[in-house]
PDB file of N, CA, C and O in Angstrom:
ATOM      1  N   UNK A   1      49.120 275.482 122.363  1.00  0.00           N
ATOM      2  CA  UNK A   1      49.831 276.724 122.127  1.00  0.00           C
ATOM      3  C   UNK A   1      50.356 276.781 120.707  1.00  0.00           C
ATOM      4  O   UNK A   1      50.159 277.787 120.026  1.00  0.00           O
ATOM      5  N   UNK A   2      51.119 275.575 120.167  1.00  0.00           N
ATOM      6  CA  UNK A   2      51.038 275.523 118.702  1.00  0.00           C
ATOM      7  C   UNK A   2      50.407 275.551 117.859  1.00  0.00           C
ATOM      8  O   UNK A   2      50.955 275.276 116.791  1.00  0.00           O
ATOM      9  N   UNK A   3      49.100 275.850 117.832  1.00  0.00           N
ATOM     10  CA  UNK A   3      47.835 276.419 117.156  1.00  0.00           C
ATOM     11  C   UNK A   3      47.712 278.067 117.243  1.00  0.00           C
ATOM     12  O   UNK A   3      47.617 278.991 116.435  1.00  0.00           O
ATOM     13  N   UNK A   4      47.759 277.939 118.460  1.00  0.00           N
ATOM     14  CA  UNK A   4      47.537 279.448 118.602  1.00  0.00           C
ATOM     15  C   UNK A   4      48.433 280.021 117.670  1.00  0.00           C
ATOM     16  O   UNK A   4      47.703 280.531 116.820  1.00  0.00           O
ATOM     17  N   UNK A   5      49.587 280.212 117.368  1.00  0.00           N
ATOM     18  CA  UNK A   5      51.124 280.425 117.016  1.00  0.00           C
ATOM     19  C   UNK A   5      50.995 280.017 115.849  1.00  0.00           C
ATOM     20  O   UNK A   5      51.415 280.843 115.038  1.00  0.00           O
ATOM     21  N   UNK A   6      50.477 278.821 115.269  1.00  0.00           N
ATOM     22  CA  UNK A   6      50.493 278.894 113.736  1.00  0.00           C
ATOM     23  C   UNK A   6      49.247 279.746 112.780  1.00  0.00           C
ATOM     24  O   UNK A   6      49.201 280.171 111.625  1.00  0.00           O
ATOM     25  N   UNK A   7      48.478 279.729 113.734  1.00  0.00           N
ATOM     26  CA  UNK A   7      46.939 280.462 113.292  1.00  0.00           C
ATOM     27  C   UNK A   7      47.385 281.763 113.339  1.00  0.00           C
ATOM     28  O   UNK A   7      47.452 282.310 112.238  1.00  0.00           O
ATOM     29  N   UNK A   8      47.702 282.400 114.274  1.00  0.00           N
ATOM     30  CA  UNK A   8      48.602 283.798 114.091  1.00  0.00           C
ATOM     31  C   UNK A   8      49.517 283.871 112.730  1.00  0.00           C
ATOM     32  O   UNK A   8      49.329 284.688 111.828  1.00  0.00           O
ATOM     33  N   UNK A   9      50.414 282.992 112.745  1.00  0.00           N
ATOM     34  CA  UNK A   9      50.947 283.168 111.631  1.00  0.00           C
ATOM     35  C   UNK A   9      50.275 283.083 110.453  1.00  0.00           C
ATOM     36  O   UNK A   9      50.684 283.771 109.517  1.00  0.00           O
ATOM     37  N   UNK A  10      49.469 282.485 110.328  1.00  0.00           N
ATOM     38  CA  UNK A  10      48.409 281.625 109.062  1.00  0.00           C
ATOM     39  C   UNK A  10      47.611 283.231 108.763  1.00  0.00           C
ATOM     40  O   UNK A  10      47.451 283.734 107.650  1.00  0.00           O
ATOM     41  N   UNK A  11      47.296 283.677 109.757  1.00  0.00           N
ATOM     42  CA  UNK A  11      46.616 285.232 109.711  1.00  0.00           C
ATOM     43  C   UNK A  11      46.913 286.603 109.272  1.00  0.00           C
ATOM     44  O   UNK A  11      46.221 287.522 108.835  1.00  0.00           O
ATOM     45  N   UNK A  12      48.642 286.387 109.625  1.00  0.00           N
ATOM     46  CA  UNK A  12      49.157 287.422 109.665  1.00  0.00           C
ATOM     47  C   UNK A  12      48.797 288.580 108.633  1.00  0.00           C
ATOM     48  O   UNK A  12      48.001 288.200 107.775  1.00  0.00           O
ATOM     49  N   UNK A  13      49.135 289.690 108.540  1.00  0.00           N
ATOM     50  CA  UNK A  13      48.618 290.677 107.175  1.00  0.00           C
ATOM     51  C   UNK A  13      49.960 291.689 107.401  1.00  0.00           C
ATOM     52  O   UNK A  13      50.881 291.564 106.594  1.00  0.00           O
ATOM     53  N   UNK A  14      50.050 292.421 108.195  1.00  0.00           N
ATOM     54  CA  UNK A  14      51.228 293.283 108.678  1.00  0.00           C
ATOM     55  C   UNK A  14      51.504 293.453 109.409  1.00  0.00           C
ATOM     56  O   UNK A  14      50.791 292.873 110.228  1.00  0.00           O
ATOM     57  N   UNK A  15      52.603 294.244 110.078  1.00  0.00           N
ATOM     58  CA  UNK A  15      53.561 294.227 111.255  1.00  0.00           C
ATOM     59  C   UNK A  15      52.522 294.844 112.256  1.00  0.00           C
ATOM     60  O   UNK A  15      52.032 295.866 111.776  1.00  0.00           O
ATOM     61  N   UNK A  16      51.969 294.490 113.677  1.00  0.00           N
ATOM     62  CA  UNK A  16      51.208 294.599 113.986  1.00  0.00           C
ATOM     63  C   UNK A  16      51.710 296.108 114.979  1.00  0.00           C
ATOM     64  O   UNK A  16      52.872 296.454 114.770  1.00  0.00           O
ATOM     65  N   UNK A  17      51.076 296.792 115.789  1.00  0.00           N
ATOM     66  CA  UNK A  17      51.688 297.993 116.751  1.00  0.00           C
ATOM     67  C   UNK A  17      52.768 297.413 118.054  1.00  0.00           C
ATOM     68  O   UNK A  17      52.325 296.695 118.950  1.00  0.00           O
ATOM     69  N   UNK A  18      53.811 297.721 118.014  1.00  0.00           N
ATOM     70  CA  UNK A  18      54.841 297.482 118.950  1.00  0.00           C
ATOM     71  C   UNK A  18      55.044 298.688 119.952  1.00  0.00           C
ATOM     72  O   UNK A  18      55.866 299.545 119.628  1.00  0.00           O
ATOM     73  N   UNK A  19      54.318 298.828 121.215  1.00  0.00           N
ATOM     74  CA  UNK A  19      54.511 299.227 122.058  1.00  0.00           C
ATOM     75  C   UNK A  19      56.146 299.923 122.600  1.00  0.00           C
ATOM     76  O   UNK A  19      56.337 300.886 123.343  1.00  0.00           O
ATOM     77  N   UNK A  20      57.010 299.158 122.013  1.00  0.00           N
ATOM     78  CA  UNK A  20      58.415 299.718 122.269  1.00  0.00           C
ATOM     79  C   UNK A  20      58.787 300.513 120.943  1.00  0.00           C
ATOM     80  O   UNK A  20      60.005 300.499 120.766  1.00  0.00           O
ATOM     81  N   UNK A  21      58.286 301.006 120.240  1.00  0.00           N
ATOM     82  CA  UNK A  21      57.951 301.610 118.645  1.00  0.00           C
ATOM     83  C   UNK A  21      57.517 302.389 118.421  1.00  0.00           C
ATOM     84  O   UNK A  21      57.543 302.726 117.237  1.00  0.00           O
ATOM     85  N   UNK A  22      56.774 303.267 119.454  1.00  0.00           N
ATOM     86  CA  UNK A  22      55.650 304.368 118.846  1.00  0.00           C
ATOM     87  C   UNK A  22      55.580 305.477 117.726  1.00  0.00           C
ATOM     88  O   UNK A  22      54.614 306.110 117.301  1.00  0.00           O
ATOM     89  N   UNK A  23      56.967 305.508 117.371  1.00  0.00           N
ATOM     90  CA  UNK A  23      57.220 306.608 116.468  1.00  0.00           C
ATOM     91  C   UNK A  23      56.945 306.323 114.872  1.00  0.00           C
ATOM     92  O   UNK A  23      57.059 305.121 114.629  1.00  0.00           O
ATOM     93  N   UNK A  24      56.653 307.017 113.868  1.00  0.00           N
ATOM     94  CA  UNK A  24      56.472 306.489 112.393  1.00  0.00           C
ATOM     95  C   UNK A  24      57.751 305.840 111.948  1.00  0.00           C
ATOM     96  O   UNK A  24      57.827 304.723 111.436  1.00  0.00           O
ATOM     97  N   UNK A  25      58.997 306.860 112.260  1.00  0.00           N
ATOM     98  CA  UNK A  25      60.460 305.567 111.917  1.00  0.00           C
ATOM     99  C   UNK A  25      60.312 304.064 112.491  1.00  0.00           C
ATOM    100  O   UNK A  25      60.502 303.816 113.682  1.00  0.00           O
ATOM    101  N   UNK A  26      59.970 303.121 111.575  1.00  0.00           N
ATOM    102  CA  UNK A  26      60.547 302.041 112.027  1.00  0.00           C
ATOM    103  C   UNK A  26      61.309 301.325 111.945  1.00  0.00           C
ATOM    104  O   UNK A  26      60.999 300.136 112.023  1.00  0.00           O
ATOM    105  N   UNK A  27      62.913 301.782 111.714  1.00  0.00           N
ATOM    106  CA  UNK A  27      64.000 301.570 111.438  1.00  0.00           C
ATOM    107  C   UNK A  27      64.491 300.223 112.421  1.00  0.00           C
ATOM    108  O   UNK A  27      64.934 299.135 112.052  1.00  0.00           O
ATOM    109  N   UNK A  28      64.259 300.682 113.659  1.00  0.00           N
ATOM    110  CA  UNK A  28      64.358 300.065 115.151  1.00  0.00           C
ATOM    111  C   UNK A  28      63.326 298.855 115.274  1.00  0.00           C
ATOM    112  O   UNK A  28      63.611 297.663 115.393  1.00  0.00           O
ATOM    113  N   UNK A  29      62.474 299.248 115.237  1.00  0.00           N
ATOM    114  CA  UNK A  29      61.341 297.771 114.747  1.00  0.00           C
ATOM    115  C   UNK A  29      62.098 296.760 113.587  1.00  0.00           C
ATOM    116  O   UNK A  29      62.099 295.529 113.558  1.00  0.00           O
ATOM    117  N   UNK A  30      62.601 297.518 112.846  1.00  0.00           N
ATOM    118  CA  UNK A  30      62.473 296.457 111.637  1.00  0.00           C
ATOM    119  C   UNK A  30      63.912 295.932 112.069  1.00  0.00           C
ATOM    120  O   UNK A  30      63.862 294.718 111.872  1.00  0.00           O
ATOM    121  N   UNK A  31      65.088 296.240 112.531  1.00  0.00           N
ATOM    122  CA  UNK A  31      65.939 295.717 113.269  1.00  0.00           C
ATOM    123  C   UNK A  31      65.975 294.907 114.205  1.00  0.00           C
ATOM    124  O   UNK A  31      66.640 293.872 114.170  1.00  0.00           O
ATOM    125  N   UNK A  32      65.143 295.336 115.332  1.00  0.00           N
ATOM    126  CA  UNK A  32      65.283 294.534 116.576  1.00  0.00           C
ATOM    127  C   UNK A  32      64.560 293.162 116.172  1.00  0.00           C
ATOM    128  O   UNK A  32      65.081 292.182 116.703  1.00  0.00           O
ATOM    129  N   UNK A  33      63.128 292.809 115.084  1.00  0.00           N
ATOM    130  CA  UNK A  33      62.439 291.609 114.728  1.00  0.00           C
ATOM    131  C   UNK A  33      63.679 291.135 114.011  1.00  0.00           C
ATOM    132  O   UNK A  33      63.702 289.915 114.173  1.00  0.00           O
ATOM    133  N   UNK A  34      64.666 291.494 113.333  1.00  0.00           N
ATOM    134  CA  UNK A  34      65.593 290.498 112.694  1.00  0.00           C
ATOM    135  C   UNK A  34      66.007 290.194 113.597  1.00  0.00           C
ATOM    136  O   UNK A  34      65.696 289.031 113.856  1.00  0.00           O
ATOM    137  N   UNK A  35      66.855 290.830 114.598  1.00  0.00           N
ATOM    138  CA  UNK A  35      67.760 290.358 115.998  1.00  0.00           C
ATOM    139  C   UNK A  35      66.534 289.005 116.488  1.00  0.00           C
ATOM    140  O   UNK A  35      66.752 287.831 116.787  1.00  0.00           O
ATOM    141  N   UNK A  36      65.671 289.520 116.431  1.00  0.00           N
ATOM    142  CA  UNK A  36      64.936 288.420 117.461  1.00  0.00           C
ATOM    143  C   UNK A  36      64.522 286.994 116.591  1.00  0.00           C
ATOM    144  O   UNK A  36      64.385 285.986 117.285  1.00  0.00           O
ATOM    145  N   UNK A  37      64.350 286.880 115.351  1.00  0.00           N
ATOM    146  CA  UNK A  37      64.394 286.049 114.651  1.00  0.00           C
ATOM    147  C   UNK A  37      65.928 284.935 114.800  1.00  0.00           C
ATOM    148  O   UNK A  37      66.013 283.729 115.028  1.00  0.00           O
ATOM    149  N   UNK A  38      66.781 285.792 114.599  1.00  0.00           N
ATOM    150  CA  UNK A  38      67.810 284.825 114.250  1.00  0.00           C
ATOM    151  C   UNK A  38      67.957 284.442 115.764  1.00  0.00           C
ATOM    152  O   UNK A  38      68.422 283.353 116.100  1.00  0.00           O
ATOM    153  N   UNK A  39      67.609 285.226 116.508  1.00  0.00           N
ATOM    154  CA  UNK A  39      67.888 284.482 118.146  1.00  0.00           C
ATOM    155  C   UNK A  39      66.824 283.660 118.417  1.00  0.00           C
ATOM    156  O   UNK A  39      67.208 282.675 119.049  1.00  0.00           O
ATOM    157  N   UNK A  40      65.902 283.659 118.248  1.00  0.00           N
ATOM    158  CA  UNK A  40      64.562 282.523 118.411  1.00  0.00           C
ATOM    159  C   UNK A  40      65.269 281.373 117.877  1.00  0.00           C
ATOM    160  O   UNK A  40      65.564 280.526 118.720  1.00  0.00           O
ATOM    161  N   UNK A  41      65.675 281.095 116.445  1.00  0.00           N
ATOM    162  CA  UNK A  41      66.139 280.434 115.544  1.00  0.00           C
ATOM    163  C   UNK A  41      67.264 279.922 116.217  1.00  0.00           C
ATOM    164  O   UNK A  41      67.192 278.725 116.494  1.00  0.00           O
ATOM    165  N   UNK A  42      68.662 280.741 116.674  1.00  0.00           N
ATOM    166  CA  UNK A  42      69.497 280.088 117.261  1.00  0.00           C
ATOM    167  C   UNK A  42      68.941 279.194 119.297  1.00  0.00           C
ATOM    168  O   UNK A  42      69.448 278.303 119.979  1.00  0.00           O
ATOM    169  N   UNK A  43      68.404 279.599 119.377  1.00  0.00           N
ATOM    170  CA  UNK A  43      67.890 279.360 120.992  1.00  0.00           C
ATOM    171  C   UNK A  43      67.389 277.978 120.755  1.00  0.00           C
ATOM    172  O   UNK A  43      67.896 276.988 121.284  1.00  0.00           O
ATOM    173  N   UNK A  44      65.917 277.934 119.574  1.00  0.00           N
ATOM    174  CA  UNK A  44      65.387 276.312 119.591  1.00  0.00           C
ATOM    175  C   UNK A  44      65.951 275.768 119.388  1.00  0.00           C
ATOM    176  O   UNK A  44      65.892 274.687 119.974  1.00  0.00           O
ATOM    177  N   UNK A  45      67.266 276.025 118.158  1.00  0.00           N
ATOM    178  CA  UNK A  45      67.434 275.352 117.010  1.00  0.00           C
ATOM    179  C   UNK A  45      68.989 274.640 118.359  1.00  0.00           C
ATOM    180  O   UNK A  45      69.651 273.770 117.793  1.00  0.00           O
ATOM    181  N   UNK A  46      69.287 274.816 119.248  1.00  0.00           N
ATOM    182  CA  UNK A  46      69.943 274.706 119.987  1.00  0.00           C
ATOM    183  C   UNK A  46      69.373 273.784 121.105  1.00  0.00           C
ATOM    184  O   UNK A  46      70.117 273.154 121.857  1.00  0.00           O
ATOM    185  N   UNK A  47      67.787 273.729 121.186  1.00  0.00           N
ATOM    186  CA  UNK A  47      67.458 273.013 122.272  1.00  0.00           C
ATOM    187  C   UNK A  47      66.758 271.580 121.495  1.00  0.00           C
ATOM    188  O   UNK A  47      66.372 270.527 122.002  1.00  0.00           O
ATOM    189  N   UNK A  48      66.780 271.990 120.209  1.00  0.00           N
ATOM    190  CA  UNK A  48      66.275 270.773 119.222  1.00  0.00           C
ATOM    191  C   UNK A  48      64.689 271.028 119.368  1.00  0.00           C
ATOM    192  O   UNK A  48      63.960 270.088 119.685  1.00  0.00           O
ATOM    193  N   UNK A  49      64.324 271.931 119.203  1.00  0.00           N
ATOM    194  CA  UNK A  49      62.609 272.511 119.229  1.00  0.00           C
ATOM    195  C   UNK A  49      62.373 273.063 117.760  1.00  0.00           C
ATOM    196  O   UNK A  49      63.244 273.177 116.898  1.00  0.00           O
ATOM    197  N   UNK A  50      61.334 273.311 117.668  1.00  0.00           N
ATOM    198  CA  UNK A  50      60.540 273.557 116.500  1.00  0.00           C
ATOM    199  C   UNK A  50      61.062 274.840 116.384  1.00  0.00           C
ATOM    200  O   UNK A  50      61.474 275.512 117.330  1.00  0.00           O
ATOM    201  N   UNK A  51      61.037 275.229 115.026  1.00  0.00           N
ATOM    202  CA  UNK A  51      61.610 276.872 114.837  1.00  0.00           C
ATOM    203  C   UNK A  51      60.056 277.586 114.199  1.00  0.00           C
ATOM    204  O   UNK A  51      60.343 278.556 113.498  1.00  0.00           O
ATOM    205  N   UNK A  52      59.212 277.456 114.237  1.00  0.00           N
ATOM    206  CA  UNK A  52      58.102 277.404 113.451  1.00  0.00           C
ATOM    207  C   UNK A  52      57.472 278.903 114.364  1.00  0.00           C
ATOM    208  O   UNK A  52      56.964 279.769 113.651  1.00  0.00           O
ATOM    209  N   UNK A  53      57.518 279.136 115.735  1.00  0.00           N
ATOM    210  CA  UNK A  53      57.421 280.207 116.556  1.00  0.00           C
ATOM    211  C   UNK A  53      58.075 281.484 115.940  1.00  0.00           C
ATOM    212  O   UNK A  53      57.576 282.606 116.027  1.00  0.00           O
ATOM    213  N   UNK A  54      59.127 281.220 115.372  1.00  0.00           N
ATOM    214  CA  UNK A  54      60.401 282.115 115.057  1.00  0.00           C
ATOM    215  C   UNK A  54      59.603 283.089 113.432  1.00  0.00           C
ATOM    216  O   UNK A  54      59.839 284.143 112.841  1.00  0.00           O
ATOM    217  N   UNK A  55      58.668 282.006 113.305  1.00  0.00           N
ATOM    218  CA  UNK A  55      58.516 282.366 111.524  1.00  0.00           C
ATOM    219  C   UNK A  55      57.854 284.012 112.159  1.00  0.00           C
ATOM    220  O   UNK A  55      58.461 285.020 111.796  1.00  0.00           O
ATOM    221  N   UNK A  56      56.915 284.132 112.866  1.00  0.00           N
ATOM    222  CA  UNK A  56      56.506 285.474 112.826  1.00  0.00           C
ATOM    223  C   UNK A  56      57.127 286.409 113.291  1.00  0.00           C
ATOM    224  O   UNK A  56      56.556 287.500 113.305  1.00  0.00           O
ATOM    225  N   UNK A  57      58.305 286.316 113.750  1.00  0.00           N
ATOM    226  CA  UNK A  57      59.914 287.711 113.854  1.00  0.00           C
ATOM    227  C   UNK A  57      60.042 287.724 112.436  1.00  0.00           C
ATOM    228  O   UNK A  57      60.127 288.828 111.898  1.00  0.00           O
ATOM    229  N   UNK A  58      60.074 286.563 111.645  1.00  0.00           N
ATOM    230  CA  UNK A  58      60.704 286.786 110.035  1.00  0.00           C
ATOM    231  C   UNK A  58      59.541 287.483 109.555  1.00  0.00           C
ATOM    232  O   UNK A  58      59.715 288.518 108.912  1.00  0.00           O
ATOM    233  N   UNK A  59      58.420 287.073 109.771  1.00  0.00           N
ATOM    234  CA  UNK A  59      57.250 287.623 109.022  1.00  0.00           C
ATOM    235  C   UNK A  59      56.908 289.576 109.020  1.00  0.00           C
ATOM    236  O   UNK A  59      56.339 290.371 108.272  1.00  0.00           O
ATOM    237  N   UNK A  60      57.468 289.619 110.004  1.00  0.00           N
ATOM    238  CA  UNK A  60      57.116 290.780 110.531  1.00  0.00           C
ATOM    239  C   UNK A  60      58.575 291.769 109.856  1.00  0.00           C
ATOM    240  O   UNK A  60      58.339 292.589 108.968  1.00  0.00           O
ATOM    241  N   UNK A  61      59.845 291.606 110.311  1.00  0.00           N
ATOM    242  CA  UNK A  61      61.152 291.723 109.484  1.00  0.00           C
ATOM    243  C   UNK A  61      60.868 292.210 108.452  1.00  0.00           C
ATOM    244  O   UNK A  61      61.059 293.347 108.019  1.00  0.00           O
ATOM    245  N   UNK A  62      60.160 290.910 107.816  1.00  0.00           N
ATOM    246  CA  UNK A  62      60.283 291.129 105.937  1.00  0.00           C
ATOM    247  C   UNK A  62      59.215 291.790 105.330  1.00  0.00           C
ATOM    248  O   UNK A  62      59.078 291.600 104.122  1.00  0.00           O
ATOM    249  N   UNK A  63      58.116 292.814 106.130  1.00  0.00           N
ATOM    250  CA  UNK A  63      57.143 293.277 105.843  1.00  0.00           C
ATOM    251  C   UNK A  63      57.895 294.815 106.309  1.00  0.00           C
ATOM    252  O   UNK A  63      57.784 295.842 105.640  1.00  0.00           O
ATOM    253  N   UNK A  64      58.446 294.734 107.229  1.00  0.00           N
ATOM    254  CA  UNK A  64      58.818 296.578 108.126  1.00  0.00           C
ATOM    255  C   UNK A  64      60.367 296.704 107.020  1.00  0.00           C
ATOM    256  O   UNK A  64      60.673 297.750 106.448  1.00  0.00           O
ATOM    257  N   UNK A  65      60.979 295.713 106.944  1.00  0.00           N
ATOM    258  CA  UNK A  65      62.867 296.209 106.064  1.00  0.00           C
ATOM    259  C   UNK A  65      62.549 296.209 104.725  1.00  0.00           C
ATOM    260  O   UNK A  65      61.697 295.639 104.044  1.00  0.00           O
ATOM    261  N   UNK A  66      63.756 297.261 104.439  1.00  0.00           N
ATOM    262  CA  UNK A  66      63.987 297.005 102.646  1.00  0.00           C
ATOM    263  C   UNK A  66      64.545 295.410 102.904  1.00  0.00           C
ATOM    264  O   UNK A  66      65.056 294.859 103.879  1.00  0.00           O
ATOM    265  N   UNK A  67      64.125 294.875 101.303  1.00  0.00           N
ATOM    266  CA  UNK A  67      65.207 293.793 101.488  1.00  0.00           C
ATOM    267  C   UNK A  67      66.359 294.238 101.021  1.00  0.00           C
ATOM    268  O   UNK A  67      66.689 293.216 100.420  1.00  0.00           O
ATOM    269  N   UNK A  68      67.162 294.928 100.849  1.00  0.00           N
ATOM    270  CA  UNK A  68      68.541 295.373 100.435  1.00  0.00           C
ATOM    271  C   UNK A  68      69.308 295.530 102.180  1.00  0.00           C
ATOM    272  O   UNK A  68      70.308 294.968 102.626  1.00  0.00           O
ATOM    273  N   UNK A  69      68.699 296.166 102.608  1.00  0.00           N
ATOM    274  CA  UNK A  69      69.199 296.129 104.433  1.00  0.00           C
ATOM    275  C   UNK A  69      69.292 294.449 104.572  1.00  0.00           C
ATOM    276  O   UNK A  69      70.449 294.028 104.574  1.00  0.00           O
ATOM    277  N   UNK A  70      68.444 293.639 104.666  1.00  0.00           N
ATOM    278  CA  UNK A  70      68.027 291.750 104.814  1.00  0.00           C
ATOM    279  C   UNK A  70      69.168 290.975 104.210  1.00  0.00           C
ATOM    280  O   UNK A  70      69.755 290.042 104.758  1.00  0.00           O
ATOM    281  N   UNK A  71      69.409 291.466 103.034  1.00  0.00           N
ATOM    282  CA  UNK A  71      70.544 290.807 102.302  1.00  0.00           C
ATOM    283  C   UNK A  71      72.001 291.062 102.629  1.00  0.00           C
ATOM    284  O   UNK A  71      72.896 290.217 102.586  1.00  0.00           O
ATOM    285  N   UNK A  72      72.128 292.400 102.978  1.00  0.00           N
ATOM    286  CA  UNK A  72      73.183 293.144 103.616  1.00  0.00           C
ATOM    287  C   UNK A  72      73.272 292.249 104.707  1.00  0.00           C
ATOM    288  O   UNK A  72      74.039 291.295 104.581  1.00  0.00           O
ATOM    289  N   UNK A  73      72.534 292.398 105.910  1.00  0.00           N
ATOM    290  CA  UNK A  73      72.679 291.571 106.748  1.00  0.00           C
ATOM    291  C   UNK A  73      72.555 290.263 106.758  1.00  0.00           C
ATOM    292  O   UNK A  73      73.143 289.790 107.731  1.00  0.00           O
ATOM    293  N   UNK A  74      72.208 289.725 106.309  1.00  0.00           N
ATOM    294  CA  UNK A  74      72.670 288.139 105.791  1.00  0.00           C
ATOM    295  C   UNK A  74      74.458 288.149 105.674  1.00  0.00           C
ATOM    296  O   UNK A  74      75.333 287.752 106.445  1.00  0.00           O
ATOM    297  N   UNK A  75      74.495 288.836 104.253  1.00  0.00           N
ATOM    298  CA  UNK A  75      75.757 288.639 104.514  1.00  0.00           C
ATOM    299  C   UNK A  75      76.746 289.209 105.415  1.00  0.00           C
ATOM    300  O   UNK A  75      77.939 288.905 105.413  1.00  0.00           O
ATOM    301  N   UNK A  76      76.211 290.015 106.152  1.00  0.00           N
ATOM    302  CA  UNK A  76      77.211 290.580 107.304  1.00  0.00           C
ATOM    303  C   UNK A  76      77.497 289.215 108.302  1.00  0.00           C
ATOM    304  O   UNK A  76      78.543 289.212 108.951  1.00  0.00           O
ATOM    305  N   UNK A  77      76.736 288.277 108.394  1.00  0.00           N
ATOM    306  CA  UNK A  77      76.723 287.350 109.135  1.00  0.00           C
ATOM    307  C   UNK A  77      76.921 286.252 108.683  1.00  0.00           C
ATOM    308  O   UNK A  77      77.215 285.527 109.633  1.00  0.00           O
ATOM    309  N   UNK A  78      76.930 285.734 107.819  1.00  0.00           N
ATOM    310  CA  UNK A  78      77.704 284.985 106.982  1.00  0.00           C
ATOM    311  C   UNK A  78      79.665 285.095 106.885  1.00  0.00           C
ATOM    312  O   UNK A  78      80.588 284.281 106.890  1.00  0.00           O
ATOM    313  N   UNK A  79      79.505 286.781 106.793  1.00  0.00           N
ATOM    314  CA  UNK A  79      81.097 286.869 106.355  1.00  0.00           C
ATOM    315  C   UNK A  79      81.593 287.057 108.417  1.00  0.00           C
ATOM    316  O   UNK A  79      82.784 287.223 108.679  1.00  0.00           O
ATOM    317  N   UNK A  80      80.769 287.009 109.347  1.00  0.00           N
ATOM    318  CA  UNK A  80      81.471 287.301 110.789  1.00  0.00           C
ATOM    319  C   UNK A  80      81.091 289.056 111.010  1.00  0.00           C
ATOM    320  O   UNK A  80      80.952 289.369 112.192  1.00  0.00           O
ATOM    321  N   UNK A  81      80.952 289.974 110.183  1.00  0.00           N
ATOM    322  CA  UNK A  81      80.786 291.033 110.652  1.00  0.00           C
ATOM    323  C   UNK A  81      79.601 291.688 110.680  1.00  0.00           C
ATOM    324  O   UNK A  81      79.445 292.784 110.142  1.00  0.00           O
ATOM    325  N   UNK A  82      78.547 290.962 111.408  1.00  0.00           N
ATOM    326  CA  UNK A  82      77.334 291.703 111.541  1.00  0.00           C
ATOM    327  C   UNK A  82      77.541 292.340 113.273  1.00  0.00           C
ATOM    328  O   UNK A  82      78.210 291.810 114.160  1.00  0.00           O
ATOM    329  N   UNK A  83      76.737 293.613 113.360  1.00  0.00           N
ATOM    330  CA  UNK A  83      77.085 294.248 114.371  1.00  0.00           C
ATOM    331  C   UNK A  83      75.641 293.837 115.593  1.00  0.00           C
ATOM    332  O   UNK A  83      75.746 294.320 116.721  1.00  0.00           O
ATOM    333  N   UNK A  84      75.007 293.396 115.431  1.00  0.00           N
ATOM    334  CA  UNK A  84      74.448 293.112 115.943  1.00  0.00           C
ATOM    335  C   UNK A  84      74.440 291.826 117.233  1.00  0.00           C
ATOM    336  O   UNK A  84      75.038 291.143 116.401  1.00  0.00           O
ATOM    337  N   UNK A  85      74.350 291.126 118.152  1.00  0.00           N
ATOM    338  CA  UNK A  85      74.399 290.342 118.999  1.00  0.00           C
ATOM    339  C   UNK A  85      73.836 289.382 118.936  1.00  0.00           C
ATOM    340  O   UNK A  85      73.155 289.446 119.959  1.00  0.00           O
ATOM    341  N   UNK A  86      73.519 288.201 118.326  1.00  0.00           N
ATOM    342  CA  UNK A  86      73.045 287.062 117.861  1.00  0.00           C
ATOM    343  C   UNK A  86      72.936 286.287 118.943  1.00  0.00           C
ATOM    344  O   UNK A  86      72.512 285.136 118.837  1.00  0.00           O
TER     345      UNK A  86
END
């Protein structure tokens, strides 16, 4: 399965069609893959597992957001006030 998952990643090109997404705004896409990144990230990184699964929420994130939103939220979570549910 860790092949599969890195070869995907190794492949990747752009944010692929998200079924919960259909609309051209992808404001909501490019949000919910950060939410799910840093929670992949906190979940392994908690069970002492590989975070390497997690890279394609980031991959996908940093292809759909400005990075000015990315940095914003970085530091929203850094300083305690990101609104989101981690």
């Amino acid at each position: 399965m860790a092949e599969n998952i890195e070869e995907k990643i190794k492949n990747y090109r752009t944010a692929p069609f998200d079924a919960r997404f259909p609309n051209t705004n992808q404001t909501r896409n490019c949000f919910q893959n950060y939410l799910d990144f840093h929670r992949c990230n906190k979940a392994l990184s908690a069970k002492d597992q590989d975070v390497a699964p997690c890279q394609w929420y980031q991959r996908v994130y940093k292809s759909l957001c400005p990075m000015s939103w990315v940095s914003k939220w970085d530091e929203q979570i850094e300083s305690g006030t990101f609104p989101g549910k981690i």
